[in-house]
C-alpha positions, 0 to 999 in steps of 0.5 A: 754265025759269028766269029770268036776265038774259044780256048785259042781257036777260032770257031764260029758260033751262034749269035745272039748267045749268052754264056751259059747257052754258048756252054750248052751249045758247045755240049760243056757240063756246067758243073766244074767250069771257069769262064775268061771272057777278055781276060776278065774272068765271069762269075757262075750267076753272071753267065745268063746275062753275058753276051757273047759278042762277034771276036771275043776271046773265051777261055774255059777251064775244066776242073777234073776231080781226082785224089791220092790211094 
């Protein structure tokens, strides 16, 4: 196992994951996410080839639809 800090709390994860395998592991639909990996923000097609390394701070935002009456 490694350590990482997701959404600010530490957990430990897997190693040798990419993000795209850290998002499945982690149970995450893929459909409405935003991936900051080191303040730098990971673009869809590039989460199969980013590594998630040991101490690295990942943020993931979900986006909830909704709407107005």
């Amino acid at each position: 196992m490694i350590a990482v800090v997701i959404n600010g709390k530490p957990r430990q994860i897997p190693p040798n994951l990419n993000l795209l395998e850290l998002l499945k592991h982690l149970e995450i639909d893929t459909q409405r996410v935003a991936i900051e990996l080191n303040r730098n923000i990971i673009r869809k097609p590039d989460w199969p080839t980013t590594p998630v390394e040991p101490n690295c701070e990942i943020e993931i935002v979900m986006f909830v639809g909704g709407g107005s009456r």
